[in-house]
C-alpha positions as CSV (number, residue, x, y, z in Angstrom):
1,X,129.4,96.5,87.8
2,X,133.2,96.8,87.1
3,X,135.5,95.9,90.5
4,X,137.8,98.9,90.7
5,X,141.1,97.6,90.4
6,X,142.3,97.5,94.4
7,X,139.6,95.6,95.1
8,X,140.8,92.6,92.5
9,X,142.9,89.6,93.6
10,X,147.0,89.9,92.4
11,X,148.1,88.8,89.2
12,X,149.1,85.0,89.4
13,X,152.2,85.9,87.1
14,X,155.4,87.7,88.7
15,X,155.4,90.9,88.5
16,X,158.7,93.1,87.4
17,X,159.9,96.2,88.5
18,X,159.1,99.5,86.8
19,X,162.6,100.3,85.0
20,X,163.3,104.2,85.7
21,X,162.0,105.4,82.5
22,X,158.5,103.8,83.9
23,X,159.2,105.5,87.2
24,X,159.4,109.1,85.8
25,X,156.5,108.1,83.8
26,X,154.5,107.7,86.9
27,X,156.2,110.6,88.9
28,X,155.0,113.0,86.0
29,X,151.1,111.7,85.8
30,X,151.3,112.0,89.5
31,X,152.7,115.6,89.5
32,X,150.1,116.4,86.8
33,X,146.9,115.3,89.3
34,X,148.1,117.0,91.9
35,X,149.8,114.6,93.8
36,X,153.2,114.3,95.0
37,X,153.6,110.4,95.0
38,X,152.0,108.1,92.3
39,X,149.5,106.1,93.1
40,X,148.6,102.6,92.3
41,X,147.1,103.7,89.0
42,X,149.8,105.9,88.0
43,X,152.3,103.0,88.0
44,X,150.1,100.6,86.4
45,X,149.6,102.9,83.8
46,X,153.3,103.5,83.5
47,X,153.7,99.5,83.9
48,X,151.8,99.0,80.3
49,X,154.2,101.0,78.3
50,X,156.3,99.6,76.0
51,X,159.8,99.1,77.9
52,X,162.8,100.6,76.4
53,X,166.3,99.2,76.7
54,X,169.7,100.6,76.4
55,X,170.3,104.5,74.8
56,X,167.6,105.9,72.8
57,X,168.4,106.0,69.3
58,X,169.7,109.2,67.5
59,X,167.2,110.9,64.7
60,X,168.3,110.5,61.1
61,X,170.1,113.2,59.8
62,X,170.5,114.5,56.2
63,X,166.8,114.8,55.1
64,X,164.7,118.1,56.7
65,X,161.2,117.5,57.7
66,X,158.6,119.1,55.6
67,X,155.5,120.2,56.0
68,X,153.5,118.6,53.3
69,X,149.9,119.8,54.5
70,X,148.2,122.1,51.8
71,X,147.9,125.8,53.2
């Protein structure tokens, strides 16, 4: 049987903290179970998403977005 994940030693590798992206991440699967803090699982959920850096870049503009599914 699987050992849940509390019950598992720590990583030997330093961990990093969640940048605030991450952290509303987390806050949001928390609010959506019902919770009002996340939990372990919430932020190591939130810890394996891709980490973003600086300003999110602006859509290209010029060309509209079509629908190209057949009706």
């Amino acid at each position: 049987m699987k050992k849940k994940v509390w019950n598992k030693p720590n990583p030997k590798k330093k961990s990093t903290p969640l940048t605030p992206s991450q952290k509303a991440a987390a806050k949001k699967a928390a609010k959506l179970g019902g919770r009002k803090y996340p939990n372990l699982v919430d932020n190591m959920n939130a810890a394996k998403q891709k980490r973003t850096s600086g300003p999110k870049k602006a859509p290209i503009v010029g060309r509209p977005s079509v629908d190209t599914r057949v009706k």
